[in-house]
C-alpha positions as CSV (number, residue, x, y, z in Angstrom):
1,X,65.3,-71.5,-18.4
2,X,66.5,-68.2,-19.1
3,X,70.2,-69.1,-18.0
4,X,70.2,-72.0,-20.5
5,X,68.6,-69.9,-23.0
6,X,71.7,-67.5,-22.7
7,X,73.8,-70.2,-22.6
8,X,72.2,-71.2,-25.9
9,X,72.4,-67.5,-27.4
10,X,76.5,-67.1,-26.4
11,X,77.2,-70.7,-27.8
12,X,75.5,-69.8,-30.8
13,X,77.8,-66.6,-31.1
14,X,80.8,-68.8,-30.3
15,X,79.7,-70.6,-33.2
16,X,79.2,-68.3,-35.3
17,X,82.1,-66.5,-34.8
18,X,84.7,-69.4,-35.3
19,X,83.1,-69.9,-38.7
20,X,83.9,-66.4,-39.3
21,X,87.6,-66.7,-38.4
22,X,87.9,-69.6,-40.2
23,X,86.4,-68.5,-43.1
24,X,89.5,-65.5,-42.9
25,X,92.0,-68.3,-42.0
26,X,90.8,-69.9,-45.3
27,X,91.4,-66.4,-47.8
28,X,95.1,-66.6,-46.2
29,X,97.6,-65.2,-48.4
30,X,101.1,-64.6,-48.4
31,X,100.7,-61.4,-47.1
32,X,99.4,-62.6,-43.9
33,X,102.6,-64.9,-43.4
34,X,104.9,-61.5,-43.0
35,X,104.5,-59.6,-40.0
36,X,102.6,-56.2,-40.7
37,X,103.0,-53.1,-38.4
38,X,100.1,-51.4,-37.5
39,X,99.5,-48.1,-35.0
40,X,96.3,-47.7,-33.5
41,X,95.6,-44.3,-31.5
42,X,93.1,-44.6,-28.7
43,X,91.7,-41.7,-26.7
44,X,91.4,-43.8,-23.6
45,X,93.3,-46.7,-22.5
46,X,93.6,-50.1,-23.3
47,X,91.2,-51.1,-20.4
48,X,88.8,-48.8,-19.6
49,X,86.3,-51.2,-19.9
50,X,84.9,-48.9,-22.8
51,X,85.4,-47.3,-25.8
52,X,89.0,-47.6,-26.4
53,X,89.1,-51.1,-24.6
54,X,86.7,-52.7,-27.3
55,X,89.0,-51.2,-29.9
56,X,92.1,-52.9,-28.1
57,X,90.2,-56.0,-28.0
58,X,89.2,-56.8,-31.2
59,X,92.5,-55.4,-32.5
60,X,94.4,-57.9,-30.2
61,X,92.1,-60.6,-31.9
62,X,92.8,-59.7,-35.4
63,X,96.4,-59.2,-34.9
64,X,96.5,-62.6,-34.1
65,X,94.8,-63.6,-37.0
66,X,96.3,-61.8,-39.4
67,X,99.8,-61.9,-38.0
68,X,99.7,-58.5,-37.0
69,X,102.5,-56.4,-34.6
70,X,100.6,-53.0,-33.2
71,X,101.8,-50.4,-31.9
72,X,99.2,-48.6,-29.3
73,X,99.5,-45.5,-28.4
74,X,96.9,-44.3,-25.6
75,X,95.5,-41.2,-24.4
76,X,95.7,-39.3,-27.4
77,X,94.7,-35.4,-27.3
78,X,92.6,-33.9,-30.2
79,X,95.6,-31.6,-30.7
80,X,98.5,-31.4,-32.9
81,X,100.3,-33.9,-30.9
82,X,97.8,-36.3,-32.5
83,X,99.3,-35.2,-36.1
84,X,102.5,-35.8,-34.1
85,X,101.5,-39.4,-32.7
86,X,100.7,-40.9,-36.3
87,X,104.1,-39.5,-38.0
88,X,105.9,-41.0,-35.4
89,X,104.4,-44.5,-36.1
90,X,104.8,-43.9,-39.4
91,X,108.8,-43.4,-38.9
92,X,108.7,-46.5,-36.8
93,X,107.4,-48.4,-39.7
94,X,104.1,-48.8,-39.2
95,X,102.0,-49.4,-42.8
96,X,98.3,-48.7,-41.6
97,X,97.0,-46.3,-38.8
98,X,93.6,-47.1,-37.1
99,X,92.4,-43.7,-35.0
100,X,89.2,-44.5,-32.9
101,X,87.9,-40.7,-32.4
102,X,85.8,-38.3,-33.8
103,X,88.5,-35.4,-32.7
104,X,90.7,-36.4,-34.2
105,X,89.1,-35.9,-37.6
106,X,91.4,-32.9,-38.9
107,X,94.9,-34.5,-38.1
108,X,93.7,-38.0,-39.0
109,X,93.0,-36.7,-42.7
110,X,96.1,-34.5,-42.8
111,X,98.4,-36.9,-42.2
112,X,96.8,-39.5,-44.9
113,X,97.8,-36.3,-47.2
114,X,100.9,-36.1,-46.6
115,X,101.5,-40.2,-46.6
116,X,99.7,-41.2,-49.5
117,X,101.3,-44.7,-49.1
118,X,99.9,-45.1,-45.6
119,X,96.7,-46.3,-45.3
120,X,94.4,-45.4,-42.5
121,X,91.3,-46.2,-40.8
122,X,89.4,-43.7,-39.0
123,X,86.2,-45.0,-36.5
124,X,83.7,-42.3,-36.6
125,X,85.4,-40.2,-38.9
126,X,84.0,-38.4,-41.5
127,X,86.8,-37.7,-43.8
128,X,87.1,-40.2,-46.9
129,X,90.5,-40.4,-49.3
130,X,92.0,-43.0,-51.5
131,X,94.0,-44.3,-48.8
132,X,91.8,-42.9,-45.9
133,X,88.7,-44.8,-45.0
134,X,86.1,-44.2,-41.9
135,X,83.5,-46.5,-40.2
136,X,81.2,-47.2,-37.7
137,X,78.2,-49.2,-36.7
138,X,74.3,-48.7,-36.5
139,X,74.0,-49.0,-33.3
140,X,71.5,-47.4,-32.8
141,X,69.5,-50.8,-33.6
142,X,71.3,-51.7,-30.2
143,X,70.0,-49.1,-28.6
144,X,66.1,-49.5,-29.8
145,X,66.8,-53.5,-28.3
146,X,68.1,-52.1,-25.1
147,X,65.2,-49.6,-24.7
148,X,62.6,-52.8,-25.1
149,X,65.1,-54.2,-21.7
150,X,64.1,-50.6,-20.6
151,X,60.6,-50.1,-21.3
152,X,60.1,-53.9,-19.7
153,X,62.0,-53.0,-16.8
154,X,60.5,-49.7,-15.5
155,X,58.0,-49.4,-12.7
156,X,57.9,-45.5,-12.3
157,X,57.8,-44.9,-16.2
158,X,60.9,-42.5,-15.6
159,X,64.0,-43.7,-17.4
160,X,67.1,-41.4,-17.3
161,X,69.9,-41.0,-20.2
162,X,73.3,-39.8,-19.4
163,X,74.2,-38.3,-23.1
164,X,77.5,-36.7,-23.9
165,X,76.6,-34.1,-26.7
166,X,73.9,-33.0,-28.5
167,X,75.2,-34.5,-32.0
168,X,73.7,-36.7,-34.7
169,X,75.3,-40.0,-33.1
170,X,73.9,-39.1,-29.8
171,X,70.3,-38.2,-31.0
172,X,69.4,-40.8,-33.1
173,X,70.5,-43.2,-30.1
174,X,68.5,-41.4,-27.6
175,X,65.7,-41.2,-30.4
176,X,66.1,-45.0,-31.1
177,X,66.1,-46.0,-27.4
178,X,62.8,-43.8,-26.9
179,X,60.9,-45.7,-29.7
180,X,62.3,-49.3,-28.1
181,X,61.0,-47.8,-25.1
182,X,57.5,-47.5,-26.0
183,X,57.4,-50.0,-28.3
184,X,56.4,-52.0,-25.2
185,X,55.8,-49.2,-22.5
186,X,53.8,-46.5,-24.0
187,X,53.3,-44.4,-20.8
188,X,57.2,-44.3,-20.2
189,X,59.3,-40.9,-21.0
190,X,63.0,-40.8,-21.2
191,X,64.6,-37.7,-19.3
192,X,67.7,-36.5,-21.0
193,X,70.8,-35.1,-19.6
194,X,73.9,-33.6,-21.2
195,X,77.0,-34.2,-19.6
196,X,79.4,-32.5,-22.0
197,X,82.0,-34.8,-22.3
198,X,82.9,-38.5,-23.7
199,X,85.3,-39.4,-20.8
200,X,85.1,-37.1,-17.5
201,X,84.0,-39.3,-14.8
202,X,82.8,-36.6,-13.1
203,X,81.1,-34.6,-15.6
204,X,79.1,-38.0,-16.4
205,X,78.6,-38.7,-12.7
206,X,77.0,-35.3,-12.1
207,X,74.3,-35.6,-14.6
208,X,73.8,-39.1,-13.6
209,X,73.3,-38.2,-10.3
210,X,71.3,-35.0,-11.0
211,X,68.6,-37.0,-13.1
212,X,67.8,-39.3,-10.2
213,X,67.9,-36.6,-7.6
214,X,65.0,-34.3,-10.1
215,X,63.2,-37.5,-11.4
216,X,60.9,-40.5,-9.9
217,X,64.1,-42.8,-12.4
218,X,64.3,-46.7,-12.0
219,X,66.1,-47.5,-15.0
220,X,69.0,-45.7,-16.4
221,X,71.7,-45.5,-19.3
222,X,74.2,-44.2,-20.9
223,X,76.1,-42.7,-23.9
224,X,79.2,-42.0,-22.8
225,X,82.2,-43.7,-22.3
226,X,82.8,-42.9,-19.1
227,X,81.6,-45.0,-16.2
228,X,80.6,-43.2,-13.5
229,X,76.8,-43.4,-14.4
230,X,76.7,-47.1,-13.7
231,X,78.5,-46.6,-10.5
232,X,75.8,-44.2,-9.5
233,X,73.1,-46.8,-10.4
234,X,74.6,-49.5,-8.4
235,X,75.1,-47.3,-5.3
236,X,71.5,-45.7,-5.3
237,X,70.3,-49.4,-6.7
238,X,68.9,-48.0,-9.8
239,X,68.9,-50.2,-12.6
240,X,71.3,-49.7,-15.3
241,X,71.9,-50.0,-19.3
242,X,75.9,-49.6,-20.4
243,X,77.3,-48.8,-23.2
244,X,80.4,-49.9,-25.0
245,X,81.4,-53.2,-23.0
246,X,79.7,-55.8,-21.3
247,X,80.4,-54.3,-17.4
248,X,77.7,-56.4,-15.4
249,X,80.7,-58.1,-13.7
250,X,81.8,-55.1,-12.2
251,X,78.1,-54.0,-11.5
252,X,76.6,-57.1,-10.0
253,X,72.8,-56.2,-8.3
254,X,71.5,-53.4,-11.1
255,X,73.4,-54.1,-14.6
256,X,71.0,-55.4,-17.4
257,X,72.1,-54.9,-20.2
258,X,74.5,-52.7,-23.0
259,X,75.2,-51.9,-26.2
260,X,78.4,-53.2,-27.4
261,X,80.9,-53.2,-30.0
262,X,82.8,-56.4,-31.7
263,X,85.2,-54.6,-34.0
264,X,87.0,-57.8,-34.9
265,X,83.8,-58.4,-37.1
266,X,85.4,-54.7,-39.3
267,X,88.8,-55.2,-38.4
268,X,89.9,-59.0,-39.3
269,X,88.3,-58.6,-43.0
270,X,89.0,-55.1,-43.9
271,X,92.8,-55.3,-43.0
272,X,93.2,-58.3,-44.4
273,X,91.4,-57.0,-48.1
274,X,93.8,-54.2,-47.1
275,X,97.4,-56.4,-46.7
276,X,96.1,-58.1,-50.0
277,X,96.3,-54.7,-51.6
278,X,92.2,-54.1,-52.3
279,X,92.2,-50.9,-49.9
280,X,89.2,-48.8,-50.2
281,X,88.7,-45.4,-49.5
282,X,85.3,-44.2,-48.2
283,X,83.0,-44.6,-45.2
284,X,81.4,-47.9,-43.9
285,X,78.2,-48.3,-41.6
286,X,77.4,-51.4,-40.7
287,X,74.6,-53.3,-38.6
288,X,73.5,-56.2,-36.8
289,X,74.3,-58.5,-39.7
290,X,78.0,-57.5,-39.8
291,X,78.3,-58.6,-35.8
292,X,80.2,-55.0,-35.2
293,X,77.3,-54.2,-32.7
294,X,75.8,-56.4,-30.4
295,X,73.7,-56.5,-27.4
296,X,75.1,-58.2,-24.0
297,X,73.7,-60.8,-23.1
298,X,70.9,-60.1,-20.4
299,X,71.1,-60.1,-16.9
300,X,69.2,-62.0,-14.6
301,X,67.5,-59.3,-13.3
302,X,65.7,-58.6,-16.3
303,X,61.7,-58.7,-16.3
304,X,59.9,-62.5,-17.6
305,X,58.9,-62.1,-21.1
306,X,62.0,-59.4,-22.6
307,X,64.0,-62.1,-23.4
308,X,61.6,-63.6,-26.2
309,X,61.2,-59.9,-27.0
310,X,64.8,-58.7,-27.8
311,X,65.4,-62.1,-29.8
312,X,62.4,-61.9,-31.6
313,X,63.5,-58.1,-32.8
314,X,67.5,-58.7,-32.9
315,X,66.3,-61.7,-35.5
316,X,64.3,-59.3,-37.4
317,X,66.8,-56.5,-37.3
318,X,69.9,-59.6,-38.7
319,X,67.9,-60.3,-41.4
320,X,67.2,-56.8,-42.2
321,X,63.2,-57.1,-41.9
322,X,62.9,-54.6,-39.3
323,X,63.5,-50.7,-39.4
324,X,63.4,-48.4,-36.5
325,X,63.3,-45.3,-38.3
326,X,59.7,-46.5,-40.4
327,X,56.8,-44.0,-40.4
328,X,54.9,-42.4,-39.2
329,X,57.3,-41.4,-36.6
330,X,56.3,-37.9,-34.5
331,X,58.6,-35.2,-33.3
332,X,57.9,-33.8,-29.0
333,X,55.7,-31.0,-30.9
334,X,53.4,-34.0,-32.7
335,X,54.9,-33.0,-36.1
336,X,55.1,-36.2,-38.4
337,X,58.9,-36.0,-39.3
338,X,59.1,-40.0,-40.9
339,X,56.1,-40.2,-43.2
340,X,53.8,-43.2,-43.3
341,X,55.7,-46.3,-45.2
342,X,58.5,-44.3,-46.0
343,X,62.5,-44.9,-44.3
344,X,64.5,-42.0,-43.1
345,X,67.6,-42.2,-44.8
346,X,70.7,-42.4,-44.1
347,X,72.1,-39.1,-44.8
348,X,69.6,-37.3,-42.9
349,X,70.1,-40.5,-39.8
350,X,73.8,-39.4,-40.1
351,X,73.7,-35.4,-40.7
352,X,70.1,-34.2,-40.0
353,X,69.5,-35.6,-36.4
354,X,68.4,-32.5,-34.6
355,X,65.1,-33.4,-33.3
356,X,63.6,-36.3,-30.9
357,X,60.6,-38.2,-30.4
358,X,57.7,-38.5,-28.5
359,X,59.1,-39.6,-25.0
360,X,62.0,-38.1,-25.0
361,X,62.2,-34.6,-22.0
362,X,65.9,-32.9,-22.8
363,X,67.0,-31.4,-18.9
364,X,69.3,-29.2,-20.7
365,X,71.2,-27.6,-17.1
């Protein structure tokens, strides 16, 4: 029943999303009938089955619908050879630049300076112009699902995270995860680890392998984009939540579950408003209902009963009924930081993340 049932959920997506590309096909201009150059700057590679590969992806998808040519360029430092990078494609004749990370904030916005004709699009920027906007995803509602998979899942109520940097993104997820956690599992405490970087495999490998070596840990995840964490849970057979891509076919026996991106769902309308010459500057956060984030489907090794669970909440969360962040939410101290009936908003989600929940033990080596 639960392979049909999945089988149900993906053609349901399938559906869903060919009624959205047809729906673009249908707003077809003229504009779409000339080929348009675009450069995208990744700070990975075009399949590294995270990050930057769900950026290729989707980009690949759109180009196709919009009659797109790109230009990738991958490996990008957060130097000046970025700057350097997005002049060049601009010489080459490229008319909008996508960037896909945070570093490369500075030289993403002074190159929209100096080309005001240019526009770009910047994924977890923070820098807005006329001809400069940033976006990203809430996916932290992702994150609160995956904790339910979690919180299900755990026998020894120790659950490890493998977190990058202590920054707003990073803590609302963790916080997020923690309250999916013990939405069903109130016993349960998430152990965090910092591993100090997006992309070192062995940076992310080392606290990976550090939490299960200090901690009784049967479940873990990840934010990071590097992989090494669910190669650790597959050796030691710990059970493991990814992040970015769906990568349970490359981690058969533990793999459950991830949080993952669809950019198409941003890209395919946005450029096209773009190429019809309705650019907007600004910044763009969008949730389940957009389809930007997403929860892979779930494995077969997950626990009877968090199926109904996570489609019962991901329906709730679609239709905008549900809100993680509702009070009373409490701090590790017991401090009420989310008053009773009241939201936390979403400058403070996106600039004042600095504390955690209940549940949540930071390992800070």
């Amino acid at each position: 029943m639960k392979k049909i049932a999945i089988l149900t959920a993906c053609i349901f997506t399938l559906i869903i999303a060919g009624l959205f590309f047809m729906n673009i096909r249908e707003k077809e201009t003229q504009v779409t009938k000339n080929q348009t150059k675009v450069g995208v700057l990744l700070n990975g590679t075009i399949d590294d089955h995270s990050w930057s590969q769900s950026h290729y992806e989707a980009m690949q998808k759109t180009a196709q619908t919009l009659n797109l040519a790109i230009e990738y360029r991958e490996n990008v430092p957060a130097t000046n050879e970025c700057l350097e990078t997005i002049i060049s494609l601009i010489k080459d004749g490229c008319h909008i630049i996508i960037c896909n990370s945070l570093l490369f904030n500075l030289y993403v916005q002074q190159a929209a300076e100096l080309f005001p004709e240019v526009h770009f699009y910047h994924a977890s920027g923070t820098a807005s112009l006329p001809n400069l906007s940033c976006y990203f995803g809430r996916m932290y509602q992702m994150r609160y699902l995956s904790g339910i998979v979690a919180g299900m899942q755990t026998e020894t109520n120790h659950i490890g995270y493998v977190a990058a940097f202590a920054i707003d993104e990073v803590n609302r997820g963790i916080n997020a995860f923690t309250l999916g956690v013990r939405s069903v599992n109130q016993q349960a405490v998430v152990h965090v680890r910092w591993s100090y970087s997006w992309t070192d495999e062995e940076m992310n490998g080392k606290a990976a392998q550090e939490l299960l070596d200090d901690y009784d840990i049967d479940v873990l995840t990840m934010h990071t984009d590097a992989l090494r964490p669910l190669d650790i849970a597959e050796q030691r057979g710990v059970w493991s939540i990814g992040y970015n891509m769906d990568n349970s076919a490359t981690h058969p026996h533990t793999f459950l579950t991830a949080p993952v991106w669809q950019w198409e769902y941003f890209y395919t309308p946005h450029l096209l408003s773009c190429l019809e010459g309705k650019f907007r500057g600004g910044s763009w956060w969008g949730g389940a209902s957009t389809g930007v984030v997403s929860l892979a489907p779930l494995s077969e090794h997950v626990r009877p009963g968090t199926e109904f669970l996570i489609k019962k909440m991901q329906n709730q969360l679609t239709a905008g009924t549900f809100d993680i962040f509702y009070g009373p939410i409490k701090d590790q101290n017991g401090t009420v930081r989310i008053q009773e009936n009241e939201s936390m908003s979403d400058r403070a989600m996106l600039n004042e993340f600095d504390w955690y929940v209940q549940g949540v033990l930071i390992d800070a080596r």
